[in-house]
DSSP file (Angstrom, degrees, kcal/mol; ACC not computed):
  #  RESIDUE AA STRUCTURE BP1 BP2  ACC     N-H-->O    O-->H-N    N-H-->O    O-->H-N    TCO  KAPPA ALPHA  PHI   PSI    X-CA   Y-CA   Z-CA
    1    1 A X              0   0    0      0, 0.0     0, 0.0     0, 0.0     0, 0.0   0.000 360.0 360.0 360.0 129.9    4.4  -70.6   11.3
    2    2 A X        -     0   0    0      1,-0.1     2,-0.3     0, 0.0     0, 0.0  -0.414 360.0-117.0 -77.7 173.8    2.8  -73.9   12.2
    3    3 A X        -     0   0    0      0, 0.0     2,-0.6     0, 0.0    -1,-0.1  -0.599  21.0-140.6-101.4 130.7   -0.3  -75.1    9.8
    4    4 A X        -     0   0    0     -2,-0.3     2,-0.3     5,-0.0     5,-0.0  -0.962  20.4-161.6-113.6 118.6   -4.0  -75.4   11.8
    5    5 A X    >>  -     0   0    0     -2,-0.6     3,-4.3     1,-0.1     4,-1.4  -0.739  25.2-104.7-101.1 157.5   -5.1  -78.1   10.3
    6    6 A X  T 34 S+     0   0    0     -2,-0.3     6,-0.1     1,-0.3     3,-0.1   0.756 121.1  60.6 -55.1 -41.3   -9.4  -78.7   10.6
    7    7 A X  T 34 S+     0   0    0      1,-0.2    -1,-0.3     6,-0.0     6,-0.0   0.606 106.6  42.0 -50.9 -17.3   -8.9  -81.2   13.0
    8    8 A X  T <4 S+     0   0    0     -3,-4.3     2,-0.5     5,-0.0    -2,-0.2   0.470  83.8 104.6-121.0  -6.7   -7.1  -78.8   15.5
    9    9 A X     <  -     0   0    0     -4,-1.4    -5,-0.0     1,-0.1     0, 0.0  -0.719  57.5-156.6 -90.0 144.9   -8.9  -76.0   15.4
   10   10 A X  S >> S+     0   0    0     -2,-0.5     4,-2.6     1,-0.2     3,-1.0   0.892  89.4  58.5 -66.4 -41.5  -11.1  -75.5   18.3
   11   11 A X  H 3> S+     0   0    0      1,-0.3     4,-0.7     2,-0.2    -1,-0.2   0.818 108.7  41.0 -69.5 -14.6  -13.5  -73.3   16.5
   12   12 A X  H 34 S+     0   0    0      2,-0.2    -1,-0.3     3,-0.2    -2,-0.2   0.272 108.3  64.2 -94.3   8.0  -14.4  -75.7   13.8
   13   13 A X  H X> S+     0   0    0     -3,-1.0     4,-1.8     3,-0.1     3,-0.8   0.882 110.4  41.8 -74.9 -76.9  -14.5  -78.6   16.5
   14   14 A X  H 3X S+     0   0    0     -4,-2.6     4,-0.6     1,-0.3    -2,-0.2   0.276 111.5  48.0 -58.5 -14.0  -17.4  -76.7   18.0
   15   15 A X  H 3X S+     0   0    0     -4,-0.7     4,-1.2     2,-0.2     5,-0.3   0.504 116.8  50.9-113.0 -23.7  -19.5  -75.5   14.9
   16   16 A X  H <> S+     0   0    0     -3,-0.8     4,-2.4     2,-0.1    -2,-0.2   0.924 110.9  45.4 -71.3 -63.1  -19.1  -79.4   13.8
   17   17 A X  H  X S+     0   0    0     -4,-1.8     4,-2.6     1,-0.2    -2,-0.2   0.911 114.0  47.2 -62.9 -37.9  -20.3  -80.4   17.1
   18   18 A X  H  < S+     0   0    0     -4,-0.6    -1,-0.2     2,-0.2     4,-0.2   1.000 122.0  40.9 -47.2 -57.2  -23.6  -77.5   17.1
   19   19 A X  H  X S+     0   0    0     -4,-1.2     4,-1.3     1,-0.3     3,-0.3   0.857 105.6  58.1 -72.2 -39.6  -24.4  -78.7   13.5
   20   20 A X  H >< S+     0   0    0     -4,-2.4     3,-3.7    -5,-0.3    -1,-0.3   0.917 114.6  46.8 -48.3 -76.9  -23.8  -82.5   14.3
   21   21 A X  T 3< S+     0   0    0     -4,-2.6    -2,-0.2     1,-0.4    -1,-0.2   0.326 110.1  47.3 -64.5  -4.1  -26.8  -81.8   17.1
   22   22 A X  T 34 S+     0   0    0     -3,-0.3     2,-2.5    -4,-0.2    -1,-0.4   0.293  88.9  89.8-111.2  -9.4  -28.9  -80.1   15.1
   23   23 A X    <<  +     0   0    0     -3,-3.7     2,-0.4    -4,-1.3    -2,-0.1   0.103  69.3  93.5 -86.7  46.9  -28.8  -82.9   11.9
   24   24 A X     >  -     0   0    0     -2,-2.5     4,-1.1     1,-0.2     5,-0.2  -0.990  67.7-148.7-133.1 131.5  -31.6  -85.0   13.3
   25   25 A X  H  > S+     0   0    0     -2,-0.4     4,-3.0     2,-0.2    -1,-0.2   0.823  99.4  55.8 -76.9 -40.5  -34.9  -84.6   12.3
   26   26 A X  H >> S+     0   0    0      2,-0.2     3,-1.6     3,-0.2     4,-0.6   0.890 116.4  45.3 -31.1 -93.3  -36.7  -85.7   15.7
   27   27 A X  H 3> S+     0   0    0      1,-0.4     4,-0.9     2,-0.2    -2,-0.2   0.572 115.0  43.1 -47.6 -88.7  -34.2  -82.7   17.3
   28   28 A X  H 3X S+     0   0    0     -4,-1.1     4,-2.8    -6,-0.3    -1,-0.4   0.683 112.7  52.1 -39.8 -59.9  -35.0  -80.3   14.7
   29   29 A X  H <X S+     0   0    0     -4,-3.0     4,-1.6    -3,-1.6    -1,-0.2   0.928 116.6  47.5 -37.4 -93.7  -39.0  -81.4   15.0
   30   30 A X  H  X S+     0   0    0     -4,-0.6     4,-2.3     2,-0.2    -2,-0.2   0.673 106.9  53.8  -2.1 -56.0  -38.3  -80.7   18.9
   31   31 A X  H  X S+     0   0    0     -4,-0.9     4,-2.3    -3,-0.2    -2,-0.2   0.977 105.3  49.1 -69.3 -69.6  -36.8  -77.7   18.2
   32   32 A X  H >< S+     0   0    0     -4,-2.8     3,-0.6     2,-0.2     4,-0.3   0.912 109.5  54.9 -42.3 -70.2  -39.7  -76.4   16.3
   33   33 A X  H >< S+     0   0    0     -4,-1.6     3,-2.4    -5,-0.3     4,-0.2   0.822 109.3  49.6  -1.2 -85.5  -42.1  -77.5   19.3
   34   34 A X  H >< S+     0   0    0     -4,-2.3     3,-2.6     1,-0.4    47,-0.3   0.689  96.2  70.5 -42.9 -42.9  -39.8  -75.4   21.6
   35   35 A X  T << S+     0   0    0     -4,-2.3    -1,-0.4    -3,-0.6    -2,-0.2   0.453  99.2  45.0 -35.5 -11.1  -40.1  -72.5   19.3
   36   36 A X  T <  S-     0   0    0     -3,-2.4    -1,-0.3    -4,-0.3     2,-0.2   0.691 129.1 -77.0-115.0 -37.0  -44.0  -72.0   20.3
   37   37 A X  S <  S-     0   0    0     -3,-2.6    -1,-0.2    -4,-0.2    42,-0.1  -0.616  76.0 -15.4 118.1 123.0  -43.2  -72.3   24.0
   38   38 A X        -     0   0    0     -2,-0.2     2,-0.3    -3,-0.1    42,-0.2   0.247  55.0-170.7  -9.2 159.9  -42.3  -75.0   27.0
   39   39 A X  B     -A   79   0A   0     40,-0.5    40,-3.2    38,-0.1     2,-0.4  -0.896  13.3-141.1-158.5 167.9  -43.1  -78.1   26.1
   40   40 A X    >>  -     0   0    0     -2,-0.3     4,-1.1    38,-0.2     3,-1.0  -0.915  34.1-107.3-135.6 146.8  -43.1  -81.3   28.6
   41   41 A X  H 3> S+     0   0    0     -2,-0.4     4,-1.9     1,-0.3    14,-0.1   0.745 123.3  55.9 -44.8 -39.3  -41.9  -84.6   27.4
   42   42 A X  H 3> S+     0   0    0      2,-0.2     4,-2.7     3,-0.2    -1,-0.3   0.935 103.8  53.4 -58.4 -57.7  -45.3  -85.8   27.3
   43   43 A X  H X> S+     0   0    0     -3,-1.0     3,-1.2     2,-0.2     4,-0.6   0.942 105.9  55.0 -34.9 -87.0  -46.4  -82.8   24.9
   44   44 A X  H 3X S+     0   0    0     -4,-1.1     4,-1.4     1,-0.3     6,-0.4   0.673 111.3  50.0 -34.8 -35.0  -43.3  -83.8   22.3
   45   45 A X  H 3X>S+     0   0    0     -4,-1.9     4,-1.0    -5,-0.2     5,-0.6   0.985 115.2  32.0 -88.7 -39.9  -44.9  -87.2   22.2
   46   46 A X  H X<5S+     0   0    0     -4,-2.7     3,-2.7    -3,-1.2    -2,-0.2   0.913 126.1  49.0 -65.8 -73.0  -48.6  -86.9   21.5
   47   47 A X  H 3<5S+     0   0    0     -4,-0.6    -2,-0.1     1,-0.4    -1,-0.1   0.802 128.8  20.9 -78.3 -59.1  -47.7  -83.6   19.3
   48   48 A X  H 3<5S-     0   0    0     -4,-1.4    -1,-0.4    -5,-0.1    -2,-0.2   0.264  98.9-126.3 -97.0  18.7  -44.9  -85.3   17.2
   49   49 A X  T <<5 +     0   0    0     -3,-2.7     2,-0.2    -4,-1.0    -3,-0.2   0.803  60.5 141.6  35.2  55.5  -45.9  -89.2   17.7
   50   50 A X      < -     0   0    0     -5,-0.6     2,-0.2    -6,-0.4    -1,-0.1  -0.704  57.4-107.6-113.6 164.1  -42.1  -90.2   19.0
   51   51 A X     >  -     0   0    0     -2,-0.2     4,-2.5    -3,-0.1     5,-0.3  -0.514  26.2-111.2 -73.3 155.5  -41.9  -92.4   21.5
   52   52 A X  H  > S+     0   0    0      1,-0.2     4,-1.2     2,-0.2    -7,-0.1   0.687 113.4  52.5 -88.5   8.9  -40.9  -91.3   24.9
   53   53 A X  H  > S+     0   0    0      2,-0.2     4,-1.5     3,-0.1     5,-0.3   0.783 109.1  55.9 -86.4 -36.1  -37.4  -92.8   25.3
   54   54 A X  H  > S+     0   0    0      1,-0.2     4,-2.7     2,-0.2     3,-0.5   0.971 109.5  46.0 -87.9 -24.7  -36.6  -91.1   21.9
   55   55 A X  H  X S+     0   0    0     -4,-2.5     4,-2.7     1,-0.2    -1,-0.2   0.862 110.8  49.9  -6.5 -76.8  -37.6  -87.9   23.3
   56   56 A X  H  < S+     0   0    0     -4,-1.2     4,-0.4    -5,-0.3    -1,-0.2   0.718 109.5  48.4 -34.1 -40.1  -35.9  -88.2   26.1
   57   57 A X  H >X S+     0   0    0     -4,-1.5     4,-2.3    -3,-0.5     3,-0.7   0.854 113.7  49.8-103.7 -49.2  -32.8  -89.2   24.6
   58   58 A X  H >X S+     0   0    0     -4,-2.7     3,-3.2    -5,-0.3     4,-1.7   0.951 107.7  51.9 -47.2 -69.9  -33.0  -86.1   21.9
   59   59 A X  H 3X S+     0   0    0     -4,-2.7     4,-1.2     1,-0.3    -2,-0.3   0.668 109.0  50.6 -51.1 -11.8  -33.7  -83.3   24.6
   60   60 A X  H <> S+     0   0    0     -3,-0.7     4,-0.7    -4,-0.4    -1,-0.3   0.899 109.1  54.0 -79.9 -28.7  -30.6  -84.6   26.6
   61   61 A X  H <X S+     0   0    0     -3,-3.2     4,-1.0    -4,-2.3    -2,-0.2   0.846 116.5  37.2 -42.0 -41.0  -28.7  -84.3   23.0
   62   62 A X  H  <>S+     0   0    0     -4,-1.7     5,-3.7     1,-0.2     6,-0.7   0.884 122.1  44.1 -91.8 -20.6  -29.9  -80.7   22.8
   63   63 A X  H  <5S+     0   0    0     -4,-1.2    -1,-0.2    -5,-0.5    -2,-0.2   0.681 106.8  54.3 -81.1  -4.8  -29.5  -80.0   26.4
   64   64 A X  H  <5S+     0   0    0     -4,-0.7    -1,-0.2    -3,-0.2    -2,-0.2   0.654 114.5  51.3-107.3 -19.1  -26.0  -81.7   26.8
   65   65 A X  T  <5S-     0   0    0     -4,-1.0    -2,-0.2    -5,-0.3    -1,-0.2   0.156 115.6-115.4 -84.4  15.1  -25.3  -79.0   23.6
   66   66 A X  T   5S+     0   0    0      1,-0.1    -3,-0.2    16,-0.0    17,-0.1   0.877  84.8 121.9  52.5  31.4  -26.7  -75.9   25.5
   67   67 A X  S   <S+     0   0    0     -5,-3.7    15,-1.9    -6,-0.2    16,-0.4   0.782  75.8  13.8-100.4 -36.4  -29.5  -75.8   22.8
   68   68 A X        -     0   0    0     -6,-0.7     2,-0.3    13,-0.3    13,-0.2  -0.753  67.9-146.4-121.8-165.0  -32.3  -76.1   25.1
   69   69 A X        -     0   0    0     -2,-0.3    11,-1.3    11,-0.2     2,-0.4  -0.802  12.4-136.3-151.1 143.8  -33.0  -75.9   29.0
   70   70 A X  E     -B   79   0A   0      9,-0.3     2,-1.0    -2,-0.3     9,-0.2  -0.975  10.4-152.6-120.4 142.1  -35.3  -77.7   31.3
   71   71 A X  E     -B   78   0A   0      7,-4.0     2,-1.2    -2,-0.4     7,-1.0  -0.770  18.2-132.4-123.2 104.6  -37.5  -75.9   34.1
   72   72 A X  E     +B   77   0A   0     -2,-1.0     2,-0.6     5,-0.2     5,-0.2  -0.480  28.2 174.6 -48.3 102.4  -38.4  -77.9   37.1
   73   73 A X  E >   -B   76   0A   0     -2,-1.2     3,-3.4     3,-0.6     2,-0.4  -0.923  58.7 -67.8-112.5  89.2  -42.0  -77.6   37.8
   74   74 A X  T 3  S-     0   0    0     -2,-0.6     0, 0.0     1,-0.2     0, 0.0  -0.442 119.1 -15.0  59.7-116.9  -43.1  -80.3   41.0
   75   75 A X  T 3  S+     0   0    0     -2,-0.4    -1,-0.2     2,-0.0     2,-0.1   0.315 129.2  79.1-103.2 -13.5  -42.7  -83.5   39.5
   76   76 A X  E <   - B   0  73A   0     -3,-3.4    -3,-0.6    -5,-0.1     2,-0.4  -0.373  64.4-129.5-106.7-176.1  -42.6  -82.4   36.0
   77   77 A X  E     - B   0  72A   0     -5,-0.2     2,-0.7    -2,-0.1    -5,-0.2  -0.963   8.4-162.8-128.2 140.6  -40.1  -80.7   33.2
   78   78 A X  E     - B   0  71A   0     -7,-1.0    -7,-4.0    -2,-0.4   -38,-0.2  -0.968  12.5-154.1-110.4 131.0  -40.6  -77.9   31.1
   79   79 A X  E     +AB  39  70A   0    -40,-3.2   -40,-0.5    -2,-0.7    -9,-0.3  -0.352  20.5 165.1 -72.7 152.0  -38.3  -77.7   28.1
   80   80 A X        -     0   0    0    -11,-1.3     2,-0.7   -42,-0.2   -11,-0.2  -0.922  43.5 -85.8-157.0 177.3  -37.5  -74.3   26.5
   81   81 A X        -     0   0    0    -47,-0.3   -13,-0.3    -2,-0.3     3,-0.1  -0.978  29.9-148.5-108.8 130.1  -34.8  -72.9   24.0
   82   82 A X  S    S+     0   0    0    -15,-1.9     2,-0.5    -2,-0.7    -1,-0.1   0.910  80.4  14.6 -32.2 -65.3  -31.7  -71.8   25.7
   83   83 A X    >   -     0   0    0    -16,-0.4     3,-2.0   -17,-0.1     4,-0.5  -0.947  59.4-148.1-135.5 124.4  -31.0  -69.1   23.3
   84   84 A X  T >  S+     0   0    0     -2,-0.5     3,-0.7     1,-0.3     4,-0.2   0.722  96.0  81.3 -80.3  -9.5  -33.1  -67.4   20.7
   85   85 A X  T >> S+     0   0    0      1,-0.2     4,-3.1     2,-0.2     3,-0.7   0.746  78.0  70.8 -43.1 -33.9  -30.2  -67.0   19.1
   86   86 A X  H <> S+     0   0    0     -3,-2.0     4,-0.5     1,-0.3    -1,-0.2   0.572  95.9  48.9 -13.4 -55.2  -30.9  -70.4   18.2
   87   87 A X  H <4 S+     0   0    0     -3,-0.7    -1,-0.3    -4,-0.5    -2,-0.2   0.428 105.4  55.1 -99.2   3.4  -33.8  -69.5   16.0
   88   88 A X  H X> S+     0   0    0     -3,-0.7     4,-3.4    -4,-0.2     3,-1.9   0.739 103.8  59.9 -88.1 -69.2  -32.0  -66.8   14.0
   89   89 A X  H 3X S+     0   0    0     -4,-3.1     4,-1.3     1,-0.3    -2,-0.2   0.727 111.8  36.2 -48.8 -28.5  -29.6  -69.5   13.3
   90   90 A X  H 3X S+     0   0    0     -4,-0.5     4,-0.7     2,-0.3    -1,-0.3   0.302 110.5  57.1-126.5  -7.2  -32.5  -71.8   11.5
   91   91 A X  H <> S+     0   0    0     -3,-1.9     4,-2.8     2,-0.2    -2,-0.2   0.779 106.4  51.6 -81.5 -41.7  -34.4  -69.1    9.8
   92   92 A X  H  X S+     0   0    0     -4,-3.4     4,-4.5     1,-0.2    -2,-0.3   0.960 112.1  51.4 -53.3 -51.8  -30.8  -68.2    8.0
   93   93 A X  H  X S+     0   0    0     -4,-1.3     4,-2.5     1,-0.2     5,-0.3   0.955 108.3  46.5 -54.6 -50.6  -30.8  -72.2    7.1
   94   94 A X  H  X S+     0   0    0     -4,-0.7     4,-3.5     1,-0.2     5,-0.2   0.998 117.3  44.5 -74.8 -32.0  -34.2  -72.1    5.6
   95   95 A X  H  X S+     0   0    0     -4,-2.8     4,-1.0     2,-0.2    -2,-0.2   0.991 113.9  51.1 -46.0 -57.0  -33.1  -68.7    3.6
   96   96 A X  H >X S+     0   0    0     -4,-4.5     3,-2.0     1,-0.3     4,-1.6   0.949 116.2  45.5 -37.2 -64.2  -29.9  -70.7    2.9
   97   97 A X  H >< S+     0   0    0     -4,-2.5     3,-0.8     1,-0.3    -1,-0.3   0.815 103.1  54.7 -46.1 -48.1  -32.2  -73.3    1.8
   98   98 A X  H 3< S+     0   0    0     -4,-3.5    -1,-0.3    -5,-0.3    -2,-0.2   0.632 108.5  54.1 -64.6 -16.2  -34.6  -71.7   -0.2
   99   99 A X  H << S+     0   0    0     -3,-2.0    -1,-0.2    -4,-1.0    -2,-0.2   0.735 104.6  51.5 -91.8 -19.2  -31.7  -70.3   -2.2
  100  100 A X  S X< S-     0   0    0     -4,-1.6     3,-1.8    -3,-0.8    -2,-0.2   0.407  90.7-164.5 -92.0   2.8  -30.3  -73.6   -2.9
  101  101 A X  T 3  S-     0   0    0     -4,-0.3    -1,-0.3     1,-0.2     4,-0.2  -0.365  78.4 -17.9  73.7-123.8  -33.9  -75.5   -4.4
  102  102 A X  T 3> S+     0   0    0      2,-0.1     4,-1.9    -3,-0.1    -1,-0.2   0.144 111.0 110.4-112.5  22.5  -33.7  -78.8   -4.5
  103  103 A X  T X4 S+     0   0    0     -3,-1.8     3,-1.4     2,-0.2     4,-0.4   0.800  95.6  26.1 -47.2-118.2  -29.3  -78.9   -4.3
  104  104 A X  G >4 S+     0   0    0      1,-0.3     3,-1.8     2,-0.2     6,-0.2   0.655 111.6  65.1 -51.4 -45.9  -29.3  -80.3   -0.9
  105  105 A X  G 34 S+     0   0    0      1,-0.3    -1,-0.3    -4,-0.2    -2,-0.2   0.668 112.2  35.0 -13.3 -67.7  -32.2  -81.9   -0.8
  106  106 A X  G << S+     0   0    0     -4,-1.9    -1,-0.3    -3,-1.4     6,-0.3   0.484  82.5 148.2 -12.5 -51.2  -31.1  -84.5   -3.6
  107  107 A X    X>  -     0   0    0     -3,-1.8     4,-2.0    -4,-0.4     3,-1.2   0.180  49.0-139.1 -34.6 117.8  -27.5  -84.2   -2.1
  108  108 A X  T 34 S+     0   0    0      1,-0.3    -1,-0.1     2,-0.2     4,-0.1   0.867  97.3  37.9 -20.3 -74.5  -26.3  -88.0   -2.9
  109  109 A X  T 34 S+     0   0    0      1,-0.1    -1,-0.3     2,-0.1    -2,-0.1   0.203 139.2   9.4 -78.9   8.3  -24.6  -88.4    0.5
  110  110 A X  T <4 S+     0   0    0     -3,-1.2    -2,-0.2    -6,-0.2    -3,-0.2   0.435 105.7  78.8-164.4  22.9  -27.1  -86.6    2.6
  111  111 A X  S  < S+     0   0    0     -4,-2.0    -5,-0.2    -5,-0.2    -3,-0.2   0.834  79.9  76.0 -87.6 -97.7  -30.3  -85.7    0.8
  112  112 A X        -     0   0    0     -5,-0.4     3,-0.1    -6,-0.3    -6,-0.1   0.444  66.8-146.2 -39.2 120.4  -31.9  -88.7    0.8
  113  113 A X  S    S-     0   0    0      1,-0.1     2,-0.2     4,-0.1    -1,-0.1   0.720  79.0 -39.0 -67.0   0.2  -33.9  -90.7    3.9
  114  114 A X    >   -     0   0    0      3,-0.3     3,-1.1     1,-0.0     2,-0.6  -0.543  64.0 -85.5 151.0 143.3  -33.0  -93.8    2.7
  115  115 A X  T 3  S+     0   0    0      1,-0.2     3,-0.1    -2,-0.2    -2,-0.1   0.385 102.1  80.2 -48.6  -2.6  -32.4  -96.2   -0.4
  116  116 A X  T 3  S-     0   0    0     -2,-0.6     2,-0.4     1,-0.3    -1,-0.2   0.523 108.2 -50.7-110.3   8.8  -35.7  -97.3   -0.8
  117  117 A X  S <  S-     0   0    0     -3,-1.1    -3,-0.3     3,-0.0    -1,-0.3  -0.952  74.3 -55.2 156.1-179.3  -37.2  -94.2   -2.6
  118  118 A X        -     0   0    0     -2,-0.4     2,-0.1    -3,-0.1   -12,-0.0  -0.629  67.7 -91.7 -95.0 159.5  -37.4  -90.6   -2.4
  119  119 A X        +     0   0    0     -2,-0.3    -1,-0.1     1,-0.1    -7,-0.0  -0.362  34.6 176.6 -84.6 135.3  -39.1  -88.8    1.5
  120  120 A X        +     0   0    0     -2,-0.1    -1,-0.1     2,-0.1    -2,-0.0   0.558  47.7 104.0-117.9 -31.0  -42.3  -88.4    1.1
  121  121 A X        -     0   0    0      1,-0.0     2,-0.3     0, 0.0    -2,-0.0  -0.225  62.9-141.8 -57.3 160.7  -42.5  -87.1    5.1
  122  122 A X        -     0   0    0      3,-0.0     2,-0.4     0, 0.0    -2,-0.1  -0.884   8.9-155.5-134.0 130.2  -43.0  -82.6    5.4
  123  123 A X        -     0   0    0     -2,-0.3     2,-0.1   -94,-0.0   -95,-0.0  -0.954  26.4-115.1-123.7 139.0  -40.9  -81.1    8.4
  124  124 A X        -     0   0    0     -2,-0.4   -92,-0.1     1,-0.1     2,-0.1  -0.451  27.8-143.7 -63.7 137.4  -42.7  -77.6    9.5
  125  125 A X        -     0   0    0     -2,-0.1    -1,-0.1     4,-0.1   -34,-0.1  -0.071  26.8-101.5 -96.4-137.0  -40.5  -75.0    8.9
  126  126 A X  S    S+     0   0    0    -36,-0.2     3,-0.1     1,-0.2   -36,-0.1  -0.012 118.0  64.3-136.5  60.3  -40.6  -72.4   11.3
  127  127 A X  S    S+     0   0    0      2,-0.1     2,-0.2   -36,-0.0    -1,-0.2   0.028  92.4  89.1 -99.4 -30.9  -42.6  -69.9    9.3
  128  128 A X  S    S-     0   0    0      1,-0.1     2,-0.1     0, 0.0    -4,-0.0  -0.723  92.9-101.5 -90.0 155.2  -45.6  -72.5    9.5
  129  129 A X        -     0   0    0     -2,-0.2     2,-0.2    -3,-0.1    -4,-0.1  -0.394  40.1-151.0 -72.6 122.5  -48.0  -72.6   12.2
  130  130 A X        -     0   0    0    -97,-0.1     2,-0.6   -98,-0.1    -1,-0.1  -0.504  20.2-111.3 -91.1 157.1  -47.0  -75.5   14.6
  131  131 A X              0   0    0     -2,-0.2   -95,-0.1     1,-0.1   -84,-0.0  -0.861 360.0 360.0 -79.3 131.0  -49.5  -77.3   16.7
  132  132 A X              0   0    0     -2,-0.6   -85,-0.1   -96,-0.1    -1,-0.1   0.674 360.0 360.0 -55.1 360.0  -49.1  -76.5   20.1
């Protein structure tokens, strides 16, 4: 019986690749937007103070991952979540979370926003009240 080593299975390709698209905070900020309702690129930037190239650049990240949708409207886009499945998946992560403290948070290799001190920034989870 051959050996499936992690590299060669397809499903664990694909659950790498979801999770890969969701491990950016912009996206995940995005994502929480979408939760409420459309949003137009224009929205994402006054709401979440990105610029609009890095907008842009996420929502084709979530859209080129079937995590959102766009709805032509005239001249404009409206954005959505694909699948509301989607949001099941990321209330189980904040449960996950909440059970784990401050574990990942901390995490050595992936807690931390950067050498220069501990994150002082708050991401909404998606039990708080977003601004539209």
């Amino acid at each position: 019986m051959p050996m499936t080593t992690a590299n060669a299975d397809p499903a664990l390709r694909r659950g790498a690749a979801l999770f890969h698209g969701l491990a950016d905070r912009n996206r995940l900020a995005i994502v929480h937007q979408l939760a409420h309702g459309e949003r137009r690129v224009v929205d994402l930037t006054n709401t979440l103070g990105l610029a609009q190239g890095t907008v842009s650049g996420h929502l084709a990240c979530l859209r080129d991952c079937g995590l959102v949708v766009g709805r032509p409207e005239g001249r404009q886009m409206f954005y959505s979540i694909a699948h509301p499945e989607l949001m099941d998946l990321l209330a189980a992560a904040e449960q996950l979370l909440g059970l784990t403290g401050e574990a990942v948070e901390i995490c050595p290799r992936y807690g931390p926003s950067d050498t220069t001190g501990p994150r002082t920034e708050t991401i909404p989870t998606m039990t708080e009240e977003v601004a539209p």
